[in-house]
C-alpha positions in Angstrom: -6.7 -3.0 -11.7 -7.2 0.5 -13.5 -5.8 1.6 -16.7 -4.4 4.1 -14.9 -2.1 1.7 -12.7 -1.9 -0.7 -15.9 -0.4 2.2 -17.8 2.0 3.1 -14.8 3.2 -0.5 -14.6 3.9 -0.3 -18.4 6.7 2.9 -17.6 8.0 0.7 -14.9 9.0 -1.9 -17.2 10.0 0.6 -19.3 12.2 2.6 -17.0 14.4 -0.2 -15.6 14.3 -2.3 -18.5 18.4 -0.8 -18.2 19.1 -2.6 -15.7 19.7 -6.1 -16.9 19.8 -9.3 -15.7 22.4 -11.2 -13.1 22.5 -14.8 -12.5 25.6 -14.5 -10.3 24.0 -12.2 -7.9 25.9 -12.3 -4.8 24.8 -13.2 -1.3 25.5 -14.3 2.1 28.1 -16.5 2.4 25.7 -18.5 5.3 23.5 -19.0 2.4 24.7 -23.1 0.8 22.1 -23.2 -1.9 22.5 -19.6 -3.5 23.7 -21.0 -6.5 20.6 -23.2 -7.2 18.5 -19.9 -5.8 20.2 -18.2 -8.7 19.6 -20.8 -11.3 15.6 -21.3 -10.1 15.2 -17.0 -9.8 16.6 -16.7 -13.4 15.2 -19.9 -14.9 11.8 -17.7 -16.2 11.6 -14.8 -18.1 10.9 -11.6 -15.6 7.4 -11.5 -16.6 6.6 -15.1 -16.0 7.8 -14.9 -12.4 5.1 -16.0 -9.9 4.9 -14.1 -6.2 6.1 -17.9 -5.1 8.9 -17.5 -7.6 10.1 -13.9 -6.2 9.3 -14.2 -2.6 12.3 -15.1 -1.6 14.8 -12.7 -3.1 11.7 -9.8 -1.9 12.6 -11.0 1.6 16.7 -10.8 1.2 17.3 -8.5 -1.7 20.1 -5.8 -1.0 20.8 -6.9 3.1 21.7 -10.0 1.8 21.1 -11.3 -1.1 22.2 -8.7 -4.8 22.4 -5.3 -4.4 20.0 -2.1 -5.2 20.8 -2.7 -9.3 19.6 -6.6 -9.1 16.6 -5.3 -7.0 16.0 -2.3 -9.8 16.0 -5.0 -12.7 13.0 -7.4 -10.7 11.0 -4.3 -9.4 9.0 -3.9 -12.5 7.6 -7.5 -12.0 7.6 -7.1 -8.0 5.6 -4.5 -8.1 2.8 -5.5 -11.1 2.2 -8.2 -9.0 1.8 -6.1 -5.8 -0.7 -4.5 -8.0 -2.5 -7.7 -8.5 -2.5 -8.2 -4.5 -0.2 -10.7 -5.3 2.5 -9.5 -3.5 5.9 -11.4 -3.3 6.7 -11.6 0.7 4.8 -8.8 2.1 4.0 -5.4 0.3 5.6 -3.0 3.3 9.5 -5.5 3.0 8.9 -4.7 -1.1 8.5 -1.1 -0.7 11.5 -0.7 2.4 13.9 -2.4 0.2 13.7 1.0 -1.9 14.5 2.9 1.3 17.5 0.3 1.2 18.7 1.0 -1.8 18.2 4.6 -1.7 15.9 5.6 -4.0 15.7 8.8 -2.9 18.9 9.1 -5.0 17.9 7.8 -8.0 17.3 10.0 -11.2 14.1 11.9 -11.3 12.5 9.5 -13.5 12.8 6.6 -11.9 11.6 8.4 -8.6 8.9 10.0 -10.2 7.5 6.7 -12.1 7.7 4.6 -8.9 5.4 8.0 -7.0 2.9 7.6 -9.3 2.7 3.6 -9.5 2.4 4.3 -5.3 -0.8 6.9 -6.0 -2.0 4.8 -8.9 -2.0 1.4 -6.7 -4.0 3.1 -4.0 -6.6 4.4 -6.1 -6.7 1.1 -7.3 -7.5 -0.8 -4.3 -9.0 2.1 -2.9 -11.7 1.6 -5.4 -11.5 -2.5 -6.0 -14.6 -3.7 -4.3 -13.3 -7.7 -4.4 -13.0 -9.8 -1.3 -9.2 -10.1 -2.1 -9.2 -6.3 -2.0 -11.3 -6.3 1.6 -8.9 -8.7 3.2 -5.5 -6.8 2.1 -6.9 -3.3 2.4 -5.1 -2.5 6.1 -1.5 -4.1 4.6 -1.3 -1.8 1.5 -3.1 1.8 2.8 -0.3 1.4 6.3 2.5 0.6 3.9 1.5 3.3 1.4 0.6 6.1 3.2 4.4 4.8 5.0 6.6 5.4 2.0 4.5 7.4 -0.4 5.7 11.1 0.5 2.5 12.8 0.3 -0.1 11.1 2.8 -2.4 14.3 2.1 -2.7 13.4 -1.6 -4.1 10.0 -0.4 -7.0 11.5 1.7 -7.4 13.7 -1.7 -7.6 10.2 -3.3 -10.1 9.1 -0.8 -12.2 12.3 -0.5 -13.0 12.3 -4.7 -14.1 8.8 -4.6 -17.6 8.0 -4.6 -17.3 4.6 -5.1 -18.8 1.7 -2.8 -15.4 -0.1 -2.2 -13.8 3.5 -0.9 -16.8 3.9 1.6 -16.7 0.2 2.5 -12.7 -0.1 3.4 -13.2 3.2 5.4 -16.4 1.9 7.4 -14.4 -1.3 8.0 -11.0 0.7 9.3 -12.9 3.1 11.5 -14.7 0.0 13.3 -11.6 -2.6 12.9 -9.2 0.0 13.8 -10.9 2.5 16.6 -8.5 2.0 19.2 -5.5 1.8 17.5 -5.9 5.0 15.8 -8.2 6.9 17.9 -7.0 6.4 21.5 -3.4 4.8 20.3 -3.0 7.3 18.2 -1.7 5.1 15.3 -2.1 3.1 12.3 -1.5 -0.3 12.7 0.6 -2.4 10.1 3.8 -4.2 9.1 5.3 -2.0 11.3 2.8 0.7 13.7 2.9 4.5 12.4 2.1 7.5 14.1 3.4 9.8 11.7 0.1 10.4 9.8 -2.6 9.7 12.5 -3.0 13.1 13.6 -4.2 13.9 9.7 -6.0 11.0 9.2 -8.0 11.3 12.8 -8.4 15.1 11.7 -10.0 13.8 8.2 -11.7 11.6 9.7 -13.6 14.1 12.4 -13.8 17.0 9.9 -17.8 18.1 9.2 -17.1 16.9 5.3 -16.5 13.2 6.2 -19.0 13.0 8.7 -21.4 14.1 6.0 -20.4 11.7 3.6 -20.9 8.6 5.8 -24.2 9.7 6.5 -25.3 10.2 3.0 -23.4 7.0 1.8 -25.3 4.9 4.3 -28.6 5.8 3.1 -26.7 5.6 -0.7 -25.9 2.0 0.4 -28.8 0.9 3.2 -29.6 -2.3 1.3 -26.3 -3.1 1.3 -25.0 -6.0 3.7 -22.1 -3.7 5.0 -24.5 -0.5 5.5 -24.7 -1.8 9.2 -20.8 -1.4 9.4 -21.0 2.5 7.4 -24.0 3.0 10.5 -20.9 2.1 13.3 -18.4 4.1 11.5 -21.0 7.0 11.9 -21.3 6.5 15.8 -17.9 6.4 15.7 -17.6 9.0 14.2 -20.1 11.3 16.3 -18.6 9.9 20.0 -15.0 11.2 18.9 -16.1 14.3 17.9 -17.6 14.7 20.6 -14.7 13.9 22.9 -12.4 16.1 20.9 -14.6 18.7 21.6 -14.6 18.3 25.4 -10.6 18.0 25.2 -10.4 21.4 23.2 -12.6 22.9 25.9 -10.2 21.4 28.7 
């Protein structure tokens, strides 16, 4: 995790540290055992909450389990553990239940603070070269470049790193991801996007990023995943030149 997403999670805690706690947090009246699931969710202090501990409430908060408030007071903790890649539930249910709660609507501040914990998480992974990283790359760029409302700051993001995790989780989603988002037309995740393709494809394509895979594979040829950077780079090269034929069509 950077300083820079430590720092962020910091103001988060700071922001809706307001919003206090609720052990009588209403829910569905299906629900027999909310009483107990109020007892065991408030039994911790917020920072010692687990993903295990919080998945639960993730997966129900405001539809039908507390409201946008009870959500507000455990998003601090929700979301520092998202920035572990320990997310409680799945990371794309934790970021909808702010389109739930309309945070659109919120003050400036606490909009702004959770913007730049979404920008500060993905240069985070974007840059974390671990195998936990690797395997939850796909889940967290889809759900990010989703709800964060700038997906051309992200490809800024991407473009100024030089690091070998950036090069490596965008070998690995051009060759995992060719046909979803190059003849589909999408990117795949929680729930398929096509909102963004057309930029990322674009990005993808341009002469600048074509350029950089080249000179990263001969940065990185010793490198067990250079043979993945070398597909990327066919890849790469055969859309092009389809594009090419379309645009003389």
């Amino acid at each position: 995790m950077t300083s820079r997403l430590k720092n962020n999670i910091k103001k988060l805690y700071e922001t809706f540290e307001k919003y206090h706690s609720n052990s009588n947090m209403n829910g569905s009246p299906n629900y027999d055992d909310l009483n107990k699931w109020n007892d065991e969710l408030f039994s911790k202090s917020l920072t010692e909450l687990t993903e295990d501990d919080l998945s639960r409430f993730t997966g129900k908060a405001i539809t039908t389990w507390g409201n946008a408030n009870d959500y507000k007071h455990f998003l601090p903790r929700i979301f520092e553990l998202t920035a572990e890649l320990k997310t409680p539930y799945e990371i794309w249910i934790a970021f909808d239940k702010l389109t739930l709660a309309e945070w659109n609507k919120w003050t400036e501040n606490e909009q702004t603070v959770i913007q730049e914990f979404m920008i500060a998480l993905w240069e985070s992974i974007l840059n974390d070269n671990s195998e936990k990283a690797e395997w939850e790359f796909k889940d967290y760029f889809s759900a990010i470049a989703h709800f964060y409302p700038n997906f051309t700051d992200l490809l800024s993001v991407w473009n100024k790193s030089e690091s070998k995790a950036s090069i490596k989780h965008l070998s690995e989603f051009i060759v995992d991801e060719q046909t979803s988002l190059f003849d589909r037309k999408k990117i795949s995740g929680f729930h398929d996007q096509k909102e963004n393709a057309e930029e990322f494809i674009s990005w993808i394509l341009s002469d600048k990023m074509l350029n950089k895979v080249q000179q990263k594979y001969f940065e990185f040829e010793t490198e067990s995943f250079a043979e993945k950077i070398s597909w990327a780079e066919q890849i790469i090269v055969n859309e092009r030149k389809k594009y090419s034929t379309q645009q003389r069509v």
